[in-house]
C-alpha positions in Angstrom: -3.4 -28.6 0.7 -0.5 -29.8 -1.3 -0.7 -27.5 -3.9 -0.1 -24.5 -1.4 3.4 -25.7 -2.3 3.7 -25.0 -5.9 2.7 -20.5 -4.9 5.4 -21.1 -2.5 8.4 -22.6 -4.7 6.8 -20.3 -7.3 7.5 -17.2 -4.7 11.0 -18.6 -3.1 12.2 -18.8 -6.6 11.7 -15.0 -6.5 14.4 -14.5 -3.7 16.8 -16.8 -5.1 16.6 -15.6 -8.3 16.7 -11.9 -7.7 20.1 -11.0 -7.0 22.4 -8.1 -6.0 24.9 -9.4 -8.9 22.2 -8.2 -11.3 21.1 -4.9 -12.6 17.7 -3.4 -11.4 16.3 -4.1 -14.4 16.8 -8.1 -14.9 15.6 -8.0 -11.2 12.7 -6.2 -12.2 12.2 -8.5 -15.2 12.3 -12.2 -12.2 10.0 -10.3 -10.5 7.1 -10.1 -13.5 7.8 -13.4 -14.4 7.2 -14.2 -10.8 4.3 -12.4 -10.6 3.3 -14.0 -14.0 3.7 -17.3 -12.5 1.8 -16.5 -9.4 -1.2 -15.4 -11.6 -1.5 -17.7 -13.7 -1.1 -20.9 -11.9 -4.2 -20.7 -10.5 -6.6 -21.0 -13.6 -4.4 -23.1 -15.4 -4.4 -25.6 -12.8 -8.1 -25.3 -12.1 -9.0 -25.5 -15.4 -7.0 -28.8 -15.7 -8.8 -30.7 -12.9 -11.8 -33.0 -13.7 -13.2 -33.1 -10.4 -14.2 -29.4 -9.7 -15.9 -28.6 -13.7 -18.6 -28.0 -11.5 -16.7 -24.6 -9.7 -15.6 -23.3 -13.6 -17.8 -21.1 -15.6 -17.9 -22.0 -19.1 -16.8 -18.7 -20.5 -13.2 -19.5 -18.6 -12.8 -21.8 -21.1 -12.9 -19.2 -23.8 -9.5 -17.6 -24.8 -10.8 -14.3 -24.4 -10.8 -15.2 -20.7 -7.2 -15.7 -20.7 -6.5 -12.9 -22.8 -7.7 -10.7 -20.3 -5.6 -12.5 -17.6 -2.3 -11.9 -19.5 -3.7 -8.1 -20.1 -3.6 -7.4 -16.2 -0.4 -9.2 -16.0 1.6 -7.1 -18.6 0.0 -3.9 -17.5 1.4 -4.7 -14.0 4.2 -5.4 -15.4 4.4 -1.6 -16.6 4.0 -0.5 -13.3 6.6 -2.5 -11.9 9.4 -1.0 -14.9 8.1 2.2 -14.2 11.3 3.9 -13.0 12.9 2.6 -16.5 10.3 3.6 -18.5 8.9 6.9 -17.1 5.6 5.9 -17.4 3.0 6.4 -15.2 1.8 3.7 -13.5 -1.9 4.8 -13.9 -1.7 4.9 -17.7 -1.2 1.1 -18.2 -3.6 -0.2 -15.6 -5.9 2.0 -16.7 -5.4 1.3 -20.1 -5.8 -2.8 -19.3 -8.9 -2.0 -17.3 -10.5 -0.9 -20.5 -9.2 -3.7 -22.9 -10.7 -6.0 -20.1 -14.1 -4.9 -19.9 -14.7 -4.1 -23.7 -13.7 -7.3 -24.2 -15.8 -8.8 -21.5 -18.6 -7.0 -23.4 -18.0 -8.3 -26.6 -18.0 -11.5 -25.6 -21.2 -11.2 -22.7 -23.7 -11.9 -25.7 -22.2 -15.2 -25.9 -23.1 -16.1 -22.7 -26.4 -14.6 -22.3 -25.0 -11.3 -20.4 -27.4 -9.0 -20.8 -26.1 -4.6 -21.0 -28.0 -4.3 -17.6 -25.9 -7.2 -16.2 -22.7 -5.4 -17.1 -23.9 -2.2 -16.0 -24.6 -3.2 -12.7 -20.9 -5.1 -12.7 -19.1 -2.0 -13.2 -21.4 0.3 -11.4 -20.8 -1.8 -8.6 -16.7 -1.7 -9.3 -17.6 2.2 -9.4 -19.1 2.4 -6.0 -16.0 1.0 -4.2 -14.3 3.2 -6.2 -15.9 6.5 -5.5 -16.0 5.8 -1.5 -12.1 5.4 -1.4 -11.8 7.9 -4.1 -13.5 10.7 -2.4 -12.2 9.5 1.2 -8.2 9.6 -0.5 -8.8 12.7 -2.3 -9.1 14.1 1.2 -6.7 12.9 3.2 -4.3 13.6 0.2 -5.3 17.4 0.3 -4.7 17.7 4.0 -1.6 15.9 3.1 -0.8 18.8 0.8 -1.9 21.6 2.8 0.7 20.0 5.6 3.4 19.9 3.1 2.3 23.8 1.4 2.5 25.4 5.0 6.0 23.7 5.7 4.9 21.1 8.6 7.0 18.2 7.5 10.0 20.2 6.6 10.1 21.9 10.0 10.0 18.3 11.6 12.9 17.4 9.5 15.0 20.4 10.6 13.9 19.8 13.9 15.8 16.1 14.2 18.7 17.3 12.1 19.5 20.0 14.8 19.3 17.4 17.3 22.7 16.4 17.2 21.6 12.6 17.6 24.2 9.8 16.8 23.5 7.6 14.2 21.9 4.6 16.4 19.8 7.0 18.2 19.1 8.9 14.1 17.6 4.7 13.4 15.7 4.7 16.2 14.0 7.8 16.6 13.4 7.8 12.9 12.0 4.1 12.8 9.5 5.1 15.5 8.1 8.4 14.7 7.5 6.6 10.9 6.0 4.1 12.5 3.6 6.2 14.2 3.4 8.6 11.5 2.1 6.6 9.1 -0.8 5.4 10.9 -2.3 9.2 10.1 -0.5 9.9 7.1 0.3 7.7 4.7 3.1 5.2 4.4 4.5 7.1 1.4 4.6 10.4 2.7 6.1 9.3 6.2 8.8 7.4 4.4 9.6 10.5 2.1 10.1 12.8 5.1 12.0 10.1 7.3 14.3 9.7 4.0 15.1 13.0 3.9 16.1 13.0 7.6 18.1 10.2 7.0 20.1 11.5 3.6 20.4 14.7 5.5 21.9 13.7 8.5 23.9 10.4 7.2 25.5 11.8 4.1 29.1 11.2 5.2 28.1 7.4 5.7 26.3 5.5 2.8 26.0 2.2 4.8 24.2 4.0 7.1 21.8 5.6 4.9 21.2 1.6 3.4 20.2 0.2 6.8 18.3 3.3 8.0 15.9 3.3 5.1 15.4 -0.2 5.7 14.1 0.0 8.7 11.8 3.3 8.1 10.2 1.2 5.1 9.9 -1.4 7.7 8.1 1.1 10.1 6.1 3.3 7.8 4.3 -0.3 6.3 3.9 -1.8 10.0 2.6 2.0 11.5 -0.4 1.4 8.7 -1.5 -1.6 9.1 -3.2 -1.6 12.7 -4.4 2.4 11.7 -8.0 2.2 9.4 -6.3 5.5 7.9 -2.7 3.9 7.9 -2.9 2.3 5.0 -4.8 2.0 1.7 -5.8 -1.2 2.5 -6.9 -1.3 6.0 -9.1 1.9 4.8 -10.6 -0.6 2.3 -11.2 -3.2 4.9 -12.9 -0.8 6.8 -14.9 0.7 4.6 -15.9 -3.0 3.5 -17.4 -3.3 6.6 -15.1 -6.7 7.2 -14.0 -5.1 10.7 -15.2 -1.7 12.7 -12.9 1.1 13.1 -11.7 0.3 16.9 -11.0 -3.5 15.9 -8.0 -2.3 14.3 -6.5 -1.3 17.5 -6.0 -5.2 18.0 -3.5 -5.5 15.5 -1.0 -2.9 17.1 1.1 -5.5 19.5 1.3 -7.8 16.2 2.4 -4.5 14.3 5.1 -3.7 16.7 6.5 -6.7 17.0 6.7 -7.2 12.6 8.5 -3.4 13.0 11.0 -4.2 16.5 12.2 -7.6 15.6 14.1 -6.5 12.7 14.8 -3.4 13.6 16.7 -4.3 16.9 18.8 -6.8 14.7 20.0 -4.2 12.1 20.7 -1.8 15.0 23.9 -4.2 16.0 24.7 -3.2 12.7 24.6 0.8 13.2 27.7 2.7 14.2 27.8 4.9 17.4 29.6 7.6 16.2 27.9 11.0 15.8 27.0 12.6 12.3 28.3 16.3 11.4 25.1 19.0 13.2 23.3 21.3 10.9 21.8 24.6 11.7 19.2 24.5 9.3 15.7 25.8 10.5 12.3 26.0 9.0 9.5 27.9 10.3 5.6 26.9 10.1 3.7 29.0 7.8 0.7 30.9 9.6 -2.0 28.8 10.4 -0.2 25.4 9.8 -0.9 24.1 12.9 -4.3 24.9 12.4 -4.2 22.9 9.7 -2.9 19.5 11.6 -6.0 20.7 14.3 -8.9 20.2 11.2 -6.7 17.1 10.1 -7.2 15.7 13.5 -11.1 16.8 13.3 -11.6 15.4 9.8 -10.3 12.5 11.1 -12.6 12.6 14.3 -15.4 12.8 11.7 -15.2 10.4 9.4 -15.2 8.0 12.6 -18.0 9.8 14.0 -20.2 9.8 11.1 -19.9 6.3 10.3 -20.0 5.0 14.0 -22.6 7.1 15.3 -24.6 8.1 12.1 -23.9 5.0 10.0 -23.0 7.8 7.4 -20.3 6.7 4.8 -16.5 8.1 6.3 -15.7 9.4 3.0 -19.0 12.0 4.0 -16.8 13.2 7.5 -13.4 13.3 5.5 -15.6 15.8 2.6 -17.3 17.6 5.5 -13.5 18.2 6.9 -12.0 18.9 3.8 -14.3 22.3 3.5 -13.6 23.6 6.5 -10.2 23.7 5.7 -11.2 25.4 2.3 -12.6 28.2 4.7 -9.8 28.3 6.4 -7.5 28.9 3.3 -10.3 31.2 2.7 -9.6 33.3 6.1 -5.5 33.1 5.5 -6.1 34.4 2.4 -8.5 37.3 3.7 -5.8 38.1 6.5 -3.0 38.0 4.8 0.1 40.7 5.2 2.0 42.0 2.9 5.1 39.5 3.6 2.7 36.2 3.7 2.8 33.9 0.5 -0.3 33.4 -0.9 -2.2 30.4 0.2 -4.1 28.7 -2.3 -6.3 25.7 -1.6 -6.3 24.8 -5.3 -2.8 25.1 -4.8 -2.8 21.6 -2.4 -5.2 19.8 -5.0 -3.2 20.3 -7.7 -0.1 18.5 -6.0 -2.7 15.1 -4.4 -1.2 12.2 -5.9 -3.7 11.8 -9.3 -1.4 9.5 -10.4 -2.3 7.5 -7.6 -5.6 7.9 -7.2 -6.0 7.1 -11.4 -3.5 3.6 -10.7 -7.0 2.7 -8.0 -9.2 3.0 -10.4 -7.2 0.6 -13.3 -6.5 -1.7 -10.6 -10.3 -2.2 -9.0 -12.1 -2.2 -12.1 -9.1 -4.8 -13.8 -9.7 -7.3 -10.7 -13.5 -6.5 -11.0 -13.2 -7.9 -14.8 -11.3 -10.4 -13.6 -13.5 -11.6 -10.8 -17.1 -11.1 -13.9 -14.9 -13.3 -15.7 -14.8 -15.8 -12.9 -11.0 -16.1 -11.7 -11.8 -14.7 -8.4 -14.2 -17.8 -7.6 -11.5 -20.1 -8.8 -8.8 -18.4 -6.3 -11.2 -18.3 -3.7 -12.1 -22.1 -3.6 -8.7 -23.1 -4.1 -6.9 -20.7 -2.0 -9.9 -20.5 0.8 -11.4 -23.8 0.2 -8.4 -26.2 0.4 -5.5 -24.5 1.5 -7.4 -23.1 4.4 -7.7 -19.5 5.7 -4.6 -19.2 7.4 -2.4 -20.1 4.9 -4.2 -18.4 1.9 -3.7 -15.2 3.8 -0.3 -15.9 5.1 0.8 -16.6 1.4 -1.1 -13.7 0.1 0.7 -11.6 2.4 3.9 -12.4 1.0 2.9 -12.4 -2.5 2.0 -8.6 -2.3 5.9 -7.9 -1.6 6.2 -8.6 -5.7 2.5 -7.6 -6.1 1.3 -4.5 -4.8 -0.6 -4.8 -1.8 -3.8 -2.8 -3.0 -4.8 -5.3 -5.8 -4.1 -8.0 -3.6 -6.3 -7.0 -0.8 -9.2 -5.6 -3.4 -9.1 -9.3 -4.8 -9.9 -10.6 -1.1 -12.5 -7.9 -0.8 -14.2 -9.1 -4.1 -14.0 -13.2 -3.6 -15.6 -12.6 -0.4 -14.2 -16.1 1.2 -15.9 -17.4 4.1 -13.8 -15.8 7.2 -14.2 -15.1 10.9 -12.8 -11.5 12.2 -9.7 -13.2 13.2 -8.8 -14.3 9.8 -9.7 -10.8 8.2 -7.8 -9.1 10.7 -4.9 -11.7 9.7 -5.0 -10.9 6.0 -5.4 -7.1 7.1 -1.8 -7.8 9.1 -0.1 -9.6 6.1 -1.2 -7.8 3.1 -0.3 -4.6 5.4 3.2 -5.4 6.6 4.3 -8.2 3.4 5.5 -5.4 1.2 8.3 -4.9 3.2 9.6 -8.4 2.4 11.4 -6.7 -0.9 12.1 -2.9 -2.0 9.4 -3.0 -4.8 6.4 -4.6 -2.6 5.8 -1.3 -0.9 5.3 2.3 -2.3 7.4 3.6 0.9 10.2 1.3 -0.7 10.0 1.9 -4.4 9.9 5.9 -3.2 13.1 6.0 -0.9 14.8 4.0 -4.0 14.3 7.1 -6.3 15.2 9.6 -3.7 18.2 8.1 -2.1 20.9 8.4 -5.1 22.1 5.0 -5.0 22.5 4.4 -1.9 19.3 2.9 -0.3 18.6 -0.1 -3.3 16.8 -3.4 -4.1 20.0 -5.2 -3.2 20.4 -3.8 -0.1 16.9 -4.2 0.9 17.1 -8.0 -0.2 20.3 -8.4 2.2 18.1 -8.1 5.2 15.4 -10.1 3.9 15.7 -12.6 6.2 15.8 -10.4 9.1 12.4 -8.6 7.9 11.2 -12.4 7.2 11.6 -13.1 10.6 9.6 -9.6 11.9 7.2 -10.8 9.3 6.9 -14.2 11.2 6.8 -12.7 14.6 3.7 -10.4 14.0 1.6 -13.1 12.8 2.9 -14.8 16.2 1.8 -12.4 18.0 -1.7 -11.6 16.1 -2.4 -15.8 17.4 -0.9 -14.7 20.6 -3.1 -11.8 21.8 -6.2 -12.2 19.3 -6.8 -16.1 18.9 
């Protein structure tokens, strides 16, 4: 148990060091050290201790095992400098995902690892892969069609005629993200509540700052008590770890990680009331029949899995034709003044990028867990710290690490939890990345979209304020589910 303290320094170093004095870039920089840190304590520590040999498999011992460590770490660290560098953040993980694995297979015959061995490894990496792959791929569509027939931009119009004030622009913003994103994802949701925001509150930066705060703050709390909300619930459900309903239990905890902050920063929000706009968008023909089979995809891929014990990526597939017939039928309909609507169209703008950065990531921690740092993490972390701190930590970690590769890592250690605790590290791992800009793809988003004036610093100001919402829902996940 005392060695829980040396991940903690290790990550309140992080928010010392990382400071609005500094550029972007040197804060980026703490962070991978940080990260580095994290990772790599673990083994090194581990490997140093006499009295658990017995938990170490020899080929962690070998160098090659630690190169592939330091792979994953500098390929993350690509995808952390990615605004600097303009490189996807697919390509490196990707590109680390292979150097793992090949050399993982050069070095199998060493240890008696057979080619069927290491098939069965990665076709088993491939397997979790395809189910959220196909399941994403999806939902990402429907998200496209939505966008391709104008639904989110004639909800955006829609609150900028309001003629709200700016308190009343924070809350009504915060809450329909936070909603929002338990069907749509937490990186759409932020983009359209960002645009809201920048729209309405362009005469008052500050505003703009603490707005996009709190819709980060929503959009990650929304997902995390919704199995579509986030990609990590998703992969907690289709684990098996907890059924689809179970979820629900987590939405009390949820609200209070999203209120607690929020009503603190609104002291901070001005009353006055923003210039009105008269902009207006109109729904394309047969968008609402689009959010109609979004709502009956979604219906499916419950159904099938609940009632037919039928993979949900098979419901979300099923749905994801029927709206090809339907582009089919707008196409067949169409008048002379109609754009032309394309399903293609709406795959071609999914998030590959994305979807590609899933794939490096699961097959890198799947390396990593063949090698045998998994086991390692797991009886350390699991074993002595005990399960409610491992997942309290692990929470907070995934605001420097992305949450996807920490919850995939949980997934594949398979620790030895009740459905409390796994509806605890669904909670953390869910709502953690709002601790810091970066920890959160809502975050790092809103930072490239808001011109300046929506940045890590200003995120890190309320820190302690989201710290304490951060606190509060695992408060109230003991309170109501304990």
């Amino acid at each position: 148990m005392e060695n829980v303290f040396i991940p903690l320094i290790i990550f309140l170093f992080s928010y010392v060091a990382l400071s609005k004095e500094r550029s972007r870039e040197v804060n980026c920089a703490l962070a991978a050290l940080t990260l580095f840190g994290l990772f790599a304590w673990l083994p090194i520590d581990v490997l140093a201790s006499e009295k658990r040999d017995l938990l170490v498999r020899p080929g962690l011992k070998d160098p090659r095992a630690f190169f592939c460590l330091i792979v994953f770490i500098l390929s993350y660290v690509l995808v952390i400098f990615e605004e600097k560098t303009l490189l996807r953040k697919s390509k490196p993980v990707m590109l680390g995902a292979g150097i793992i694995w090949v050399t993982i297979g050069v070095a199998a015959p060493e240890y008696n690892v057979d080619h069927e061995q290491l098939k069965h490894a990665v076709f088993h990496d491939l397997t979790e892969y395809s189910s959220l792959f196909l399941f994403l791929f999806a939902a990402m569509t429907y998200i496209s069609a939505m966008e391709g027939t104008n639904v989110f931009a004639a909800l955006r119009s829609w609150l900028v005629r309001k003629g709200l004030n700016y308190r009343q622009l924070f809350w009504v913003t915060g809450i329909i993200s936070f909603f929002m994103s338990a069907i749509a994802d937490n990186l759409t949701t932020s983009l359209v509540m960002g645009a809201v925001v920048m729209a309405v509150g362009a005469a008052n930066p500050g505003f703009i700052a603490v707005a996009m705060v709190n819709i980060v703050c929503a959009a990650n709390a929304g997902g995390a008590f919704s199995p579509f909300g986030d990609i990590t619930t998703l992969m907690v459900w289709q684990s098996g770890q907890v059924a689809f309903f179970d979820f629900f239990a987590l939405f009390l905890p949820s609200v209070a990680t999203y209120i607690v902050p929020a009503v603190i920063m609104s002291f901070f929000i001005p009353k006055d009331n923003p210039s009105a706009s008269e902009e207006r968008v109109k729904m394309i023909r047969g968008a609402k029949r689009v959010i109609g089979l979004g709502i009956l995809t979604i219906s499916m891929a419950v159904s099938f899995e609940q009632f037919l014990g039928l993979p949900p990526f098979m419901g979300m597939m099923t749905g994801l034709s029927l709206l090809m017939f339907h582009a089919y039928f707008l196409r067949k309909t169409r008048t002379e003044d109609e754009p032309i609507y394309e399903i293609f169209n709406a795959i071609k703008h999914v998030e590959w990028d994305t979807l590609l950065f899933f794939f490096g990531v699961m097959f890198s921690v799947g390396g990593l867990a063949f090698i045998g740092y998994l086991e390692i993490a797991s009886a350390t972390m699991y074993g002595e710290w005990g399960a409610t701190t491992a997942n309290v930590v692990l929470g907070a970690v995934s605001s420097i690490i992305d949450n996807i590769p920490v919850m995939f890592s949980v997934l594949s250690m398979q620790p030895e939890m009740d459905h409390f605790q796994w509806l605890l590290i669904t909670l953390t791992c869910g709502v953690g990345g709002s601790l810091l800009s970066i920890g959160s793809a809502a975050g790092v988003a809103l930072m490239g979209t808001s011109k300046g004036k929506y940045t890590f610093a200003t995120h890190l100001k309320w820190a302690p304020v989201i710290a304490l919402g951060y606190a509060a829902g695992i408060g109230m996940h003991f309170l109501v589910n304990g």
